[in-house]
C-alpha positions as CSV (number, residue, x, y, z in Angstrom):
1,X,-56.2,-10.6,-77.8
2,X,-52.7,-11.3,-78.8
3,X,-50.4,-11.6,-75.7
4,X,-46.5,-10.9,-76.5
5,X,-44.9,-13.6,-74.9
6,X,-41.2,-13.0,-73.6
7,X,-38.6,-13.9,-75.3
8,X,-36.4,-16.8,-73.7
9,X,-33.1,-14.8,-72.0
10,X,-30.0,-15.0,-74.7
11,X,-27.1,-17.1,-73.5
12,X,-24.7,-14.0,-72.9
13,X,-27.6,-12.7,-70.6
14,X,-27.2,-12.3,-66.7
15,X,-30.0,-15.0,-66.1
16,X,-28.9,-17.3,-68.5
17,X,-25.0,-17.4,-66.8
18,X,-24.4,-20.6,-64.3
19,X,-21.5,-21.2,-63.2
20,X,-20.4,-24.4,-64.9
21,X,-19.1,-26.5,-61.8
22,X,-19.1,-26.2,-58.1
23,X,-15.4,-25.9,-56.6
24,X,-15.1,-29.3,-54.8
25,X,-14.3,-27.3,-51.3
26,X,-15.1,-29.4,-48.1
27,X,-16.8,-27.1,-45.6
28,X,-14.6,-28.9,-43.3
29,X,-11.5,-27.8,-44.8
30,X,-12.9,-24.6,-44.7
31,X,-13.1,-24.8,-41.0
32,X,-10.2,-26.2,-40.5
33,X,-8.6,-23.1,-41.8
34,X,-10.3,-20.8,-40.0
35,X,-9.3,-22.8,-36.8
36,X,-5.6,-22.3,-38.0
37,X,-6.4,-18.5,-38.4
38,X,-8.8,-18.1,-34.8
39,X,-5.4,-19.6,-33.0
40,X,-3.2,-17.2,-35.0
41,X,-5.0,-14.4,-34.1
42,X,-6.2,-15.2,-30.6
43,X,-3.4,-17.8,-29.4
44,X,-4.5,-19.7,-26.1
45,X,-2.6,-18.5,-22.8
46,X,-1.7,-18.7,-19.5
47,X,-4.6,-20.1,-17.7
48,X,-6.9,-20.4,-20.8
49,X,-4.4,-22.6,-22.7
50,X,-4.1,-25.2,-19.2
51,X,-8.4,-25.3,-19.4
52,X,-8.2,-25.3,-23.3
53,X,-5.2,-28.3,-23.2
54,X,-7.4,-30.3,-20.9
55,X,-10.6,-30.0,-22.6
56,X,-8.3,-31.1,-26.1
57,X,-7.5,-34.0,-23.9
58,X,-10.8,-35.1,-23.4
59,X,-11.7,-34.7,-26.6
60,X,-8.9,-37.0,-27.8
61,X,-10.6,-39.8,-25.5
62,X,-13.8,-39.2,-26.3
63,X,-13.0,-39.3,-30.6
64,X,-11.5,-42.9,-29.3
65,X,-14.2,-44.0,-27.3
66,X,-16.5,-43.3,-29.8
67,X,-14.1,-44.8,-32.7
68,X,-14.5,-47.9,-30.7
69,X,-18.2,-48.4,-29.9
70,X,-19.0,-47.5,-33.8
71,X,-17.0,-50.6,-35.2
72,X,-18.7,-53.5,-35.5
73,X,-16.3,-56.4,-34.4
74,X,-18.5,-58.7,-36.0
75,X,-18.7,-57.0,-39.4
76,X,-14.6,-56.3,-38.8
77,X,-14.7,-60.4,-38.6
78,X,-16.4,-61.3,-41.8
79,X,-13.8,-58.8,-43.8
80,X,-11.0,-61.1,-43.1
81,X,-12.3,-63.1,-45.8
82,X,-10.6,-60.3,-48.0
83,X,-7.4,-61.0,-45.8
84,X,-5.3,-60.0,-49.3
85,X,-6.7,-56.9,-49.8
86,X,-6.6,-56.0,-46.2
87,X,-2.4,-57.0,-46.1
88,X,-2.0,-55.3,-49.4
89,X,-3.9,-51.5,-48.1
90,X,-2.0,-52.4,-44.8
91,X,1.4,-52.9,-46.7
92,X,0.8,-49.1,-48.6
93,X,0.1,-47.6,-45.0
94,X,2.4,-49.1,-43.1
95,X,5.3,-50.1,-45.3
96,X,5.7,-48.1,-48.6
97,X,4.5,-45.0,-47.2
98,X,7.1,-45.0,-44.4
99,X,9.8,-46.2,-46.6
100,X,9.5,-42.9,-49.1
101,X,9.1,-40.8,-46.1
102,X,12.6,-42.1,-45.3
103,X,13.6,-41.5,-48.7
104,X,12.6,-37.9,-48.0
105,X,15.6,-37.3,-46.1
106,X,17.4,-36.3,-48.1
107,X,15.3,-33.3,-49.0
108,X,17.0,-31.7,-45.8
109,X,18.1,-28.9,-45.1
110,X,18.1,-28.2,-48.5
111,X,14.2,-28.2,-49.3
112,X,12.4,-28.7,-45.5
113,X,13.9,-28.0,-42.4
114,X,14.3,-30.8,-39.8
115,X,10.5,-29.9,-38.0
116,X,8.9,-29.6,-41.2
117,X,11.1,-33.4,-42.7
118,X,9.4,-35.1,-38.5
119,X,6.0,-34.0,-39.4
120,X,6.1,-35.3,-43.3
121,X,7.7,-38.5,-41.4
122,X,4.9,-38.7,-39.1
123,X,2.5,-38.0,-41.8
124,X,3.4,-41.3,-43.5
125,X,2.9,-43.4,-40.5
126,X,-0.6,-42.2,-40.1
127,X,-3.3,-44.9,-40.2
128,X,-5.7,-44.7,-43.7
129,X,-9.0,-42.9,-43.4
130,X,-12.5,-45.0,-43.8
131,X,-15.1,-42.0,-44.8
132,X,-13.1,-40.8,-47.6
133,X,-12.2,-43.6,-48.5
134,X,-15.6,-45.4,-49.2
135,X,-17.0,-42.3,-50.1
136,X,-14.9,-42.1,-52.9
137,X,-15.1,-46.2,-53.5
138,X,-18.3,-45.8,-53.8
139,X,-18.3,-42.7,-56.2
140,X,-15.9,-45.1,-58.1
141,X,-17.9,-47.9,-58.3
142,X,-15.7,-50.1,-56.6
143,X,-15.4,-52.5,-53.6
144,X,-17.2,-50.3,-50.8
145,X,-17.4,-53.4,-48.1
146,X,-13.5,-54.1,-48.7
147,X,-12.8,-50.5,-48.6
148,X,-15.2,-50.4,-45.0
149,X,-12.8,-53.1,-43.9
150,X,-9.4,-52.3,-45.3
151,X,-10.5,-48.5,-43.4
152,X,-11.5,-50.1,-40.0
153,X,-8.6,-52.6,-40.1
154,X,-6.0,-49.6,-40.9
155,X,-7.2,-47.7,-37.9
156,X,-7.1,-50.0,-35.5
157,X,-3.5,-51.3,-35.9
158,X,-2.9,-47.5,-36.2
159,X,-3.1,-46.9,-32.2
160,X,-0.4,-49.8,-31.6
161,X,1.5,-49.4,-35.1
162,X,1.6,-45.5,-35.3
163,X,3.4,-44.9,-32.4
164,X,5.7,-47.8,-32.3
165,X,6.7,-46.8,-35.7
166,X,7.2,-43.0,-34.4
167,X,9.6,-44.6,-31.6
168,X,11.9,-47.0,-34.2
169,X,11.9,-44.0,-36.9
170,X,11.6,-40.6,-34.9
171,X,13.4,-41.3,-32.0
172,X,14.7,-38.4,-30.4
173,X,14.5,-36.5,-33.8
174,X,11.1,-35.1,-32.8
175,X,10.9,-32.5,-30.4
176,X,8.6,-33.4,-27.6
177,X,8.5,-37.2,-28.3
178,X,10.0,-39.5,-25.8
179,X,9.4,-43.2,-24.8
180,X,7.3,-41.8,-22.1
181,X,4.9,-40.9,-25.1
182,X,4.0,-44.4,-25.7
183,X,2.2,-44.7,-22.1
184,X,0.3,-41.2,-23.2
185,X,-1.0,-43.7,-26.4
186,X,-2.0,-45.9,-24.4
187,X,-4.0,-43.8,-21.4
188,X,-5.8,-41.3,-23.9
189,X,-6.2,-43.7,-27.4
190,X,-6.1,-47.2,-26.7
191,X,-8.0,-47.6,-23.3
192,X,-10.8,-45.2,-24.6
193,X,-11.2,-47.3,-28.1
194,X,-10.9,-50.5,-25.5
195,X,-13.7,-48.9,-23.3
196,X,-15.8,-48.6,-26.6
197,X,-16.1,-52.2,-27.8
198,X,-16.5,-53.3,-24.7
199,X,-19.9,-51.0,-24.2
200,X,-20.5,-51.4,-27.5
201,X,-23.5,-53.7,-26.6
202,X,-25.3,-51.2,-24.7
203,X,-24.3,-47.5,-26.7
204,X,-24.1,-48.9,-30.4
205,X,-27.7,-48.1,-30.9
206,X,-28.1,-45.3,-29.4
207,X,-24.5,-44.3,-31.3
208,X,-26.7,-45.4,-34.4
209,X,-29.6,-43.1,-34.2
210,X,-27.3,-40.3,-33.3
211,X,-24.9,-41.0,-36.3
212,X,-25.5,-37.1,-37.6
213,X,-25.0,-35.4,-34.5
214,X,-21.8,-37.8,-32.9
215,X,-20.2,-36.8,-36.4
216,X,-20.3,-33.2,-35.3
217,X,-18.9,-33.9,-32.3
218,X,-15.6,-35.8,-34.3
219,X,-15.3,-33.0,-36.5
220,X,-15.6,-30.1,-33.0
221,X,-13.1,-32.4,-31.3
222,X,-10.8,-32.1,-34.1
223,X,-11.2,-28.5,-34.7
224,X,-10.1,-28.4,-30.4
225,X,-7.3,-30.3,-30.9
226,X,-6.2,-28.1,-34.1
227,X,-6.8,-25.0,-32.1
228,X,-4.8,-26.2,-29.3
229,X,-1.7,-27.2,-31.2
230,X,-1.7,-24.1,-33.3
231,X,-2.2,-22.0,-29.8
232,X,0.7,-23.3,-28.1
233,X,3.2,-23.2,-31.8
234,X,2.4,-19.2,-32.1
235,X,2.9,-18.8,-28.2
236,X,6.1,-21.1,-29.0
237,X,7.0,-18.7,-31.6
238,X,7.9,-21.5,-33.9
239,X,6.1,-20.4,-37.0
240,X,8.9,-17.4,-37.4
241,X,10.9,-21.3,-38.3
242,X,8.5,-21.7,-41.6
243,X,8.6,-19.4,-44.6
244,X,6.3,-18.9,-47.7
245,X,9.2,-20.8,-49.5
246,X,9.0,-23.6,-47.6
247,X,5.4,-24.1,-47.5
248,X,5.8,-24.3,-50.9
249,X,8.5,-27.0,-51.2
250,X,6.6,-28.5,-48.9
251,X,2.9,-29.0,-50.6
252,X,5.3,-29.8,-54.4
253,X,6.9,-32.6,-51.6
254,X,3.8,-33.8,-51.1
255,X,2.3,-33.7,-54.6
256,X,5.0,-36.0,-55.4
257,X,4.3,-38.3,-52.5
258,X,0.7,-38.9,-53.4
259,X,1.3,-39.4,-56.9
260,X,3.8,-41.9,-55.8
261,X,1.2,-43.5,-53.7
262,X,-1.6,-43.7,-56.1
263,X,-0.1,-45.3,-59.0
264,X,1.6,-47.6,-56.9
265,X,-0.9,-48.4,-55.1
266,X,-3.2,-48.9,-58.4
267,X,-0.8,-50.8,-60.7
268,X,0.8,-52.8,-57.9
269,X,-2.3,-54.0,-57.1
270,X,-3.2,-54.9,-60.8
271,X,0.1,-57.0,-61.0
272,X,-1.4,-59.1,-57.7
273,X,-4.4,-60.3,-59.8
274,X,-7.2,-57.6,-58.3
275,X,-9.8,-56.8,-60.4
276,X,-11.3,-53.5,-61.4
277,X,-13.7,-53.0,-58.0
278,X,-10.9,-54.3,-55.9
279,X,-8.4,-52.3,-57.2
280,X,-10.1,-48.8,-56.7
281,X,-10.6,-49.9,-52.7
282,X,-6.7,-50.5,-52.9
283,X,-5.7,-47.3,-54.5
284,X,-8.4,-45.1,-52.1
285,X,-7.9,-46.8,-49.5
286,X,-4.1,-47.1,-49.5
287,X,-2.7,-43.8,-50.8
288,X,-4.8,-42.0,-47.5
289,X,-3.9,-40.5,-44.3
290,X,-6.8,-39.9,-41.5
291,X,-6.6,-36.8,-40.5
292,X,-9.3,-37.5,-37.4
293,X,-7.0,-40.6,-36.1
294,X,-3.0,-38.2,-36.6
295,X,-4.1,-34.8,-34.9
296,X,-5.0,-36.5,-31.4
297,X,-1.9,-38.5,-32.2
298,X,0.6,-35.8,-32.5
299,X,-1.2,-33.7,-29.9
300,X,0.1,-36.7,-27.5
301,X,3.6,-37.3,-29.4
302,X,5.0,-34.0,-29.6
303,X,3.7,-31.9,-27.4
304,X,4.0,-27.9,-27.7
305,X,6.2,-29.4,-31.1
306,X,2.7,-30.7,-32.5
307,X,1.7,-27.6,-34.8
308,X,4.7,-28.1,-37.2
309,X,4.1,-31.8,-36.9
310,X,0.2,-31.7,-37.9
311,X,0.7,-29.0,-40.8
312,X,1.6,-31.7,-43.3
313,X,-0.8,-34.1,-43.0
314,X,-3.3,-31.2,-43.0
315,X,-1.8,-29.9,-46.2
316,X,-1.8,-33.5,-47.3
317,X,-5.3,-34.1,-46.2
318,X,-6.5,-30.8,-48.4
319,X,-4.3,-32.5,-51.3
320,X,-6.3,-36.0,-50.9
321,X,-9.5,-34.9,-51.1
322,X,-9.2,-32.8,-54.2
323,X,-7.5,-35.1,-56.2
324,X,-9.2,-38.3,-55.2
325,X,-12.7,-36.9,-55.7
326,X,-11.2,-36.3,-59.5
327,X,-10.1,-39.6,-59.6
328,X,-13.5,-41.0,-58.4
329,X,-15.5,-39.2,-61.2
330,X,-13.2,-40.6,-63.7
331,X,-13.3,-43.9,-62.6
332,X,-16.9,-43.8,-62.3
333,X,-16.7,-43.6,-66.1
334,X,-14.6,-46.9,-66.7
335,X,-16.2,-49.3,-68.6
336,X,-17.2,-52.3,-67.2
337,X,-14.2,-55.4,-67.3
338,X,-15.6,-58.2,-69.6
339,X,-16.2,-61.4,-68.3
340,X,-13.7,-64.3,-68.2
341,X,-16.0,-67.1,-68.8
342,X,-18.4,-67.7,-71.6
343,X,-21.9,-65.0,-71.8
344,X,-24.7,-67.0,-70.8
345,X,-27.5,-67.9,-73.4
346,X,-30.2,-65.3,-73.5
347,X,-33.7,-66.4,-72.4
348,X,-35.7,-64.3,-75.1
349,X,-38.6,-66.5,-77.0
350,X,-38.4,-66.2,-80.5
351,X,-40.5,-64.3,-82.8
352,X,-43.0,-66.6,-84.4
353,X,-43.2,-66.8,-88.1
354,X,-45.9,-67.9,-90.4
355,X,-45.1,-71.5,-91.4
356,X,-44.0,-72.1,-94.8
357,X,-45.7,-74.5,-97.4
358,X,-42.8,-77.1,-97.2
359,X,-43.2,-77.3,-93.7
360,X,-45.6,-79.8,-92.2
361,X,-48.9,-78.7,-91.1
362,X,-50.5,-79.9,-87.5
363,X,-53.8,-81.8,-87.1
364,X,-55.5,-77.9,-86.6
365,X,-54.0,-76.4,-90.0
366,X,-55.5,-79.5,-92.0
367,X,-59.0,-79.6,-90.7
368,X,-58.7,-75.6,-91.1
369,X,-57.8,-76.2,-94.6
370,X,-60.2,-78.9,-95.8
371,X,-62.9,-76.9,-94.3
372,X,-62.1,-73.9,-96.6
373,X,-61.9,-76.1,-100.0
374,X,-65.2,-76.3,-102.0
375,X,-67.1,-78.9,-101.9
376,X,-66.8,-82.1,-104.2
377,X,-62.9,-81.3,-104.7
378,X,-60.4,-83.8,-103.2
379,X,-56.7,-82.6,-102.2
């Protein structure tokens, strides 16, 4: 008995439709939003906003202490061996970026308005990132130890460069910041990340084992701090300053910076002498801005200012991780650089051949030979 068998479902058929790429959304991002929206909607007050602040504040210690007692001084130690690659993705964090965010004044008042022009400012004096960064290094196939380093080395000269760098450049521009700002730094970032490598003997494995859940508690801290600065812009009543058509000069701002950033970043480093591996850690590691190491930052530098402050380098940080993780998949199709010296012999046996008449025969062959001639007949 004959069973039918069913046909295989035609390509215009519901079964047969997949959608032919995931959208490359962060669930992060994702939350981040929805943080924006929770403090829009249900803005911190009163007596909630003094418990919420002070929770924030913790939070912003604890994100350092931990910051500190996960890096490895040791390992932080052996990457000075790449000290040019770590001066160069230093140099694009600390250098170029502030210098086109100066440039960027002149964009005022005629494309961002003076809060908006202090947090793209602030945005480009942000230490670099280290996950996404190696991440997409990694999905690259580049130098993922020098982009480790280059990330770690970035962030810690971010506590002591960041805010000097907001006192020479901001000044008094930035409402909320003041000198007295600096001492803020210092009591909830740098003692904490202190605090941390000097325990970092006695919680690193522990921190280790842990790794999944402590990165929850980075990304719930953060998501505080957002809520907080959002909570006390909308009680503020600031965000009646920003308009649809200034969010949107402001992201086409941005566009521009991080194109600027990654070819510079990319062909600059070609003209240094890097090679292929070492040149893709430059570029991801020197054309990003941690969003984990500004927001605590900003929460201490401007205050009840800090929501306008932190909504470019959130918009930037969207930006980042949607074109990189492009970039990554396409350089993860580069061909390989050829070798500068000469290809080394191959160590493959030749195929053995039957040996020719001319050739000479071995003790074996002639005995083998005589012993098939008949008898009586002389060679």
């Amino acid at each position: 008995m004959n069973r039918r068998r069913t046909p295989p479902p035609s390509p215009t058929s519901p079964r047969s439709r997949r959608l032919p790429f995931r959208l490359p959304i962060d669930p992060y991002i994702l939350a981040l939003l929805g943080t924006v929206a929770l403090a829009a909607l249900l803005p911190a007050s009163g007596t909630t906003a003094d418990v919420v602040g002070g929770a924030s504040t913790g939070a912003v210690a604890l994100l350092f202490f931990l910051y500190g007692a996960r890096l490895s001084t040791r390992e932080a130690m052996e990457g000075l061996k790449s000290w040019r690659l770590h001066l160069t993705v230093l140099a694009c964090t600390f250098l170029i970026f502030p210098v086109l965010g100066l440039a960027a004044r002149g964009l005022v008042p005629y494309v961002l308005t003076p809060e908006l022009y202090n947090g793209l400012l602030f945005l480009c004096l942000v230490p670099s990132t280290i996950q996404s960064s190696i991440a997409f290094t990694s999905m690259a196939r580049g130098n993922v130890p020098a982009a480790i380093c280059a990330g770690s080395f970035s962030s810690i000269a971010g506590i002591v460069v960041t805010p000097l760098l907001a006192a020479l450049l901001l000044g008094g521009g930035a409402s909320g910041f003041s000198p007295d700002s600096l001492l803020r730094i210092v009591a909830q970032l740098l003692l904490p990340f202190v605090a941390g490598q000097l325990l970092r003997r006695w919680v690193g494995g522990f921190l280790a084992r842990h790794r999944t859940l402590l990165g929850r508690v980075d990304r719930g801290s953060i998501l505080l701090v957002v809520y907080t600065a959002f909570s006390q812009g909308m009680v503020a009543g600031i965000w009646h300053q920003v308009t649809p058509a200034r969010l949107g000069a402001l992201f086409a701002v941005e566009v521009a910076l991080l194109a600027a950033m990654l070819t510079i970043s990319w062909y600059g480093s070609r003209r240094l002498g890097f090679g292929r591996a070492d040149r893709v850690a430059i570029q991801f590691a020197g054309s990003k801005k941690s969003l984990a190491a500004g927001l605590p930052m900003a929460s201490v530098l401007f205050g009840a200012q800090a929501s306008l402050a932190v909504l470019p380098l959130m918009l930037f940080h969207m930006l980042q991780l949607v074109v990189c993780a492009v970039i990554a998949k396409r350089r993860s199709k580069d061909t390989p650089e050829p070798l500068t010296g000469p290809p080394e012999p191959q160590l493959t046996e030749p195929a053995r051949s039957a040996p020719s008449a001319s050739e000479p025969k071995g003790r074996a062959g002639v005995e083998r030979e005589s012993a098939q001639r008949p008898r009586g007949t002389r060679g």
